[in-house]
Backbone as CSV, one residue per row, in Angstrom:
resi,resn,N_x,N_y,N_z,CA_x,CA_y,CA_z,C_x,C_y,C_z
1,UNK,111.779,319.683,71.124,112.274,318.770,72.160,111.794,317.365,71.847
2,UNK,112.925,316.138,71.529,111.945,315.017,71.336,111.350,314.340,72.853
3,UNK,110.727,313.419,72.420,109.579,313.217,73.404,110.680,311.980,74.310
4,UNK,111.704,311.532,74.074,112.737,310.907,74.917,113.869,311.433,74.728
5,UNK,114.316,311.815,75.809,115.437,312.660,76.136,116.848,311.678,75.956
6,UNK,117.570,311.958,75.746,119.153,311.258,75.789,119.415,311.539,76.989
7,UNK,120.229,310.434,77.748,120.444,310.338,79.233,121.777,310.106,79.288
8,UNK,122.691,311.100,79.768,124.177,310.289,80.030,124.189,309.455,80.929
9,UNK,125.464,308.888,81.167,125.550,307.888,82.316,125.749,308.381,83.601
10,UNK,125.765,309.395,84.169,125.780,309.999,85.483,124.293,310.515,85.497
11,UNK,123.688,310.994,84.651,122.161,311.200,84.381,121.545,310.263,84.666
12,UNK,121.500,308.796,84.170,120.886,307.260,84.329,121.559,307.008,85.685
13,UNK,122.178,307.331,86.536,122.498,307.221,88.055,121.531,307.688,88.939
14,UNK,121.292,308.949,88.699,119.884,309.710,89.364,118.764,309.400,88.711
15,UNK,118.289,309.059,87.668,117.230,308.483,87.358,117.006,307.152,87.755
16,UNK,117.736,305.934,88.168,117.404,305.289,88.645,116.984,305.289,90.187
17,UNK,117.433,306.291,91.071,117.190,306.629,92.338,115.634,307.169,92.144
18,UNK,115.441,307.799,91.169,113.850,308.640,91.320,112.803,307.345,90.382
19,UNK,113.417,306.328,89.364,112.856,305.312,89.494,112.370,304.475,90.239
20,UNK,113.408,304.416,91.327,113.222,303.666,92.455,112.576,303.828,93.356
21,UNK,112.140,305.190,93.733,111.166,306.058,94.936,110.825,306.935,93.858
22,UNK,110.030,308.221,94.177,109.782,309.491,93.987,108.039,309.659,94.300
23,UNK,108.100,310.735,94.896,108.830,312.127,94.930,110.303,312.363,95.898
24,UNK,111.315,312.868,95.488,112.932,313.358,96.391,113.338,314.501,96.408
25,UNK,113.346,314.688,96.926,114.111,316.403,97.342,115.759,316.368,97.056
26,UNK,116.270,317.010,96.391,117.613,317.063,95.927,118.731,316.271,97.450
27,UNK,118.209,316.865,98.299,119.023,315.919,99.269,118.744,314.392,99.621
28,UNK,117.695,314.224,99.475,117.084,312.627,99.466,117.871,312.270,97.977
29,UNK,118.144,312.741,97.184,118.822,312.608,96.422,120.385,311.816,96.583
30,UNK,121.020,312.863,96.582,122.362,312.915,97.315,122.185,312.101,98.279
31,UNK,121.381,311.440,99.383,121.644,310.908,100.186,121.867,309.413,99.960
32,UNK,120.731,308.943,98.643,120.417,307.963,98.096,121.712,307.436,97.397
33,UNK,122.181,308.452,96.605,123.351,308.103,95.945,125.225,308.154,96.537
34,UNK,125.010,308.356,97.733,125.966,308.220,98.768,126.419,306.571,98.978
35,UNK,127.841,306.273,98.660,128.167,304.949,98.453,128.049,304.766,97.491
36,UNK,127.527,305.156,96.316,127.296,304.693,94.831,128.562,305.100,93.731
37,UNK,128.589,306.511,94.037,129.073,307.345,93.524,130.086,308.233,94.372
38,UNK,131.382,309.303,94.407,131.709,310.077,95.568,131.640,311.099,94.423
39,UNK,130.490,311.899,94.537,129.873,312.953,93.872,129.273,314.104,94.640
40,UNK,130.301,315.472,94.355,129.467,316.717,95.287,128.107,316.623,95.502
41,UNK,127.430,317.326,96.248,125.899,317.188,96.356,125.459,318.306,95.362
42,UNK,126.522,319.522,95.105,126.368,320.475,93.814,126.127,319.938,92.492
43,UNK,127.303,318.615,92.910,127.310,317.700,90.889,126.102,317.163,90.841
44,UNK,125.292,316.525,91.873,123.766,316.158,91.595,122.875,316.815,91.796
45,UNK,123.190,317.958,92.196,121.980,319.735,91.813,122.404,319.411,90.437
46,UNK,123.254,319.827,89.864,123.458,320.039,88.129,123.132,318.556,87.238
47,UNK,122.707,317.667,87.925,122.633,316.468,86.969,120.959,316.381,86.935
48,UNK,120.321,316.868,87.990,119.101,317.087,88.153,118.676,318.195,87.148
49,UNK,119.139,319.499,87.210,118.824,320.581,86.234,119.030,320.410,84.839
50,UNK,120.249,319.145,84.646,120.052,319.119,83.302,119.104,318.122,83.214
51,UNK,118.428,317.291,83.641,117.387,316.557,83.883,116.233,317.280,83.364
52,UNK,115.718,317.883,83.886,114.905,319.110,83.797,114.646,319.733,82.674
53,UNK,116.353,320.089,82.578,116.121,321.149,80.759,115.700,319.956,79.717
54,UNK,116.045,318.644,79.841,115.822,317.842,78.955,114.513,317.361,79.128
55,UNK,113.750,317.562,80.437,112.391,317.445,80.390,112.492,315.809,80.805
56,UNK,112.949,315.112,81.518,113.172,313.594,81.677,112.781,313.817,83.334
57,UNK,112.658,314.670,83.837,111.849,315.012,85.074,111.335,316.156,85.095
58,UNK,110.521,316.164,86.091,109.757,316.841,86.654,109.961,317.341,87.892
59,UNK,109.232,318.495,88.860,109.159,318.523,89.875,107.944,319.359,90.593
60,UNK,107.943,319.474,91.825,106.426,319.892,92.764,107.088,320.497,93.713
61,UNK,106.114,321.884,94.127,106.871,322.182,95.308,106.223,321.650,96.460
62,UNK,106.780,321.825,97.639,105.775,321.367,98.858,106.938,322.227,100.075
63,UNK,106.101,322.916,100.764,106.520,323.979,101.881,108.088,324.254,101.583
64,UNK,108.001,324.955,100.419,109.677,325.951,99.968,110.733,324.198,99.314
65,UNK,110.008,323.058,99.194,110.986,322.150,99.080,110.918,321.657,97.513
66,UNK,111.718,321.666,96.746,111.387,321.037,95.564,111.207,319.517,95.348
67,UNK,110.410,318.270,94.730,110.486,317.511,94.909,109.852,316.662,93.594
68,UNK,111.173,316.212,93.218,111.673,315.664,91.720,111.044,314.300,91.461
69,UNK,110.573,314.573,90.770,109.797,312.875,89.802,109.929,312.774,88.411
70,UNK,110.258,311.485,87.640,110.566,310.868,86.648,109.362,311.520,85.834
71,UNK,109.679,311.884,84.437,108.330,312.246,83.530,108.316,311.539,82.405
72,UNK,109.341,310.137,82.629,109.761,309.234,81.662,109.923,308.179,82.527
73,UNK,109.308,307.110,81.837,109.468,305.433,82.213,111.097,304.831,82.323
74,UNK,111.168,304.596,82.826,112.344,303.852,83.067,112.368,302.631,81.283
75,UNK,111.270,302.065,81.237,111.083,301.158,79.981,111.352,302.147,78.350
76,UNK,110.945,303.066,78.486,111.110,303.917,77.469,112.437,304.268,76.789
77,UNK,113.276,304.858,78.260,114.804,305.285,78.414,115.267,303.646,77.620
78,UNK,114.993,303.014,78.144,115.973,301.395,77.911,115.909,301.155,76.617
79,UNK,114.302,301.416,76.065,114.150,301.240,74.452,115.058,301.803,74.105
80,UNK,115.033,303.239,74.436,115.726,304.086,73.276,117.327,303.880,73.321
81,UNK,117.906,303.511,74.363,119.001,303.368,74.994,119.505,302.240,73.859
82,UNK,118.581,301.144,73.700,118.780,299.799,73.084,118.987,299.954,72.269
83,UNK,118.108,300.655,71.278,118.294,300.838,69.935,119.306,301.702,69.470
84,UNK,119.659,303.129,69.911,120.997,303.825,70.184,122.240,303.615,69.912
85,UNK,122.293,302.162,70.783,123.445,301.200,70.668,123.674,299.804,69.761
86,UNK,122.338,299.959,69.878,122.176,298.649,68.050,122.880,299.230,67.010
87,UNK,122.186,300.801,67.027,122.649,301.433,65.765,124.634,302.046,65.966
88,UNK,124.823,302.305,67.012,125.999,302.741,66.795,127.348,301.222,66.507
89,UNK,126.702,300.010,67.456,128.173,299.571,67.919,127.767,298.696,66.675
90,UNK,126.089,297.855,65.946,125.694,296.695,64.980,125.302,297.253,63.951
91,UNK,125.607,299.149,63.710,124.708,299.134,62.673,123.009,298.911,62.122
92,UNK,122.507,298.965,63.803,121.347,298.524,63.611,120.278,297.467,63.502
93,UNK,121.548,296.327,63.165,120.950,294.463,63.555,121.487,293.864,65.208
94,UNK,119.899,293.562,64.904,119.691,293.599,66.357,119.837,291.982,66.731
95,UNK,119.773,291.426,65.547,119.934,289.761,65.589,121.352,289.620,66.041
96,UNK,122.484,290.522,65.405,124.023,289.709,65.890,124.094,290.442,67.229
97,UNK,123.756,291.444,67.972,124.008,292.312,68.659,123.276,290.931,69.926
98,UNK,122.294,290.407,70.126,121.472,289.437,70.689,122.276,288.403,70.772
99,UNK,122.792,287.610,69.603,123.617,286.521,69.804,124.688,287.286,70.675
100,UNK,125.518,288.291,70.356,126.669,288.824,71.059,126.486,288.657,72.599
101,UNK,125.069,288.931,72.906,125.102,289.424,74.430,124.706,287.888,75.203
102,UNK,123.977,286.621,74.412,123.475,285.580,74.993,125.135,284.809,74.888
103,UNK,125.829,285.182,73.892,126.992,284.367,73.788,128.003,285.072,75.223
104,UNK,127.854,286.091,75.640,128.840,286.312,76.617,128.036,286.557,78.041
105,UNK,127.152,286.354,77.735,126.057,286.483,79.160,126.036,284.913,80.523
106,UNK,126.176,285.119,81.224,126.030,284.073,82.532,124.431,283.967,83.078
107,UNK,123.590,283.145,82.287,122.389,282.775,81.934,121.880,282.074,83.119
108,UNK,121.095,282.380,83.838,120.314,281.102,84.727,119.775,280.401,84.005
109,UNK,119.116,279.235,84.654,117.970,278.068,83.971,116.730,278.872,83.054
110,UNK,116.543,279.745,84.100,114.804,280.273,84.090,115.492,281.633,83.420
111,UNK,116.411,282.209,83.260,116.620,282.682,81.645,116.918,282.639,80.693
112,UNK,117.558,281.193,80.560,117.114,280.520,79.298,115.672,280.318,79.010
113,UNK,115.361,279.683,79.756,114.015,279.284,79.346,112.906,280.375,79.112
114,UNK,112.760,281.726,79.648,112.342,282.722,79.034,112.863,283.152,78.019
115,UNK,114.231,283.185,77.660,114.848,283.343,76.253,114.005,282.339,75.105
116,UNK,114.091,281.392,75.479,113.284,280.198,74.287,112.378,280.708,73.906
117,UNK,111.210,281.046,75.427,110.210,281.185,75.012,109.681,282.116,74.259
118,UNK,110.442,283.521,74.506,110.183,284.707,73.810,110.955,284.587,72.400
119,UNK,111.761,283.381,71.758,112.558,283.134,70.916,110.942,282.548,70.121
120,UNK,110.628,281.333,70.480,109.438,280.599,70.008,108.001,281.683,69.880
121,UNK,107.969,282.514,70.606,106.758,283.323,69.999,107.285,283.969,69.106
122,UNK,108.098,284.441,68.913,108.576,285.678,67.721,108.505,284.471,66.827
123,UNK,109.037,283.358,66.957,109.267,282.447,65.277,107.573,282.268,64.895
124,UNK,106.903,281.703,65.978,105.633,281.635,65.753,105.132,282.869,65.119
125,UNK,105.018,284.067,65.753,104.539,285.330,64.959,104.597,285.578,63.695
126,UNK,106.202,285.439,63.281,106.491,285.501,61.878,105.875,284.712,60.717
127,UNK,105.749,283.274,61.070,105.132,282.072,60.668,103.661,282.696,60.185
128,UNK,102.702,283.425,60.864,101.362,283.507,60.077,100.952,284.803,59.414
């Protein structure tokens, strides 16, 4: 089993709900994701279990109730997510894939200016 699970995109729906809180009980579940999605409360029993088999949660019982928590970072998923898609859509360069997304992105002030800055430490880094 690798140690980060592959997450589909109805999978990364409920993981962001148990990102967001946890511990949830399959219906705190479903309840959470009501308005998001119009998804049986069965289709998010089964998005949870495959959750599970993939080991990307966890769960606890407490008086007959099951109650589901993340066993993976939300930051982790995104790495792997990132790179995933470097490699499928850039081949793996992550430099044009970056220009791609700053060139079609709707940037505030103050993310540019964190862009610079994290632009200027990496040049700096390289530099010594």
């Amino acid at each position: 089993m690798p140690t980060h699970p592959t997450i589909s995109d109805a999978e990364w729906e409920v993981m962001l709900i148990l990102w967001d809180q946890s511990p949830l009980t399959a219906g705190e579940v479903v309840q959470r994701l009501e308005g998001r999605r119009d998804w049986n409360p069965r289709t998010i029993k089964t998005l949870l279990n495959r959750l599970l088999k993939k080991q990307a949660i966890g769960f606890n019982t407490q008086q007959n109730r099951y109650l589901y928590f993340p066993k993976v970072t939300k930051e982790t998923c995104i790495r792997v997510e990132s790179r995933s898609f470097a490699a499928r859509v850039f081949g793996g360069a992550t430099g044009p894939m970056l220009v791609q997304f700053v060139r079609q992105a709707n940037l505030s002030p103050q993310e540019i200016e964190q862009l610079t800055k994290v632009l200027k430490e990496k040049s700096r880094l390289q530099e010594e």
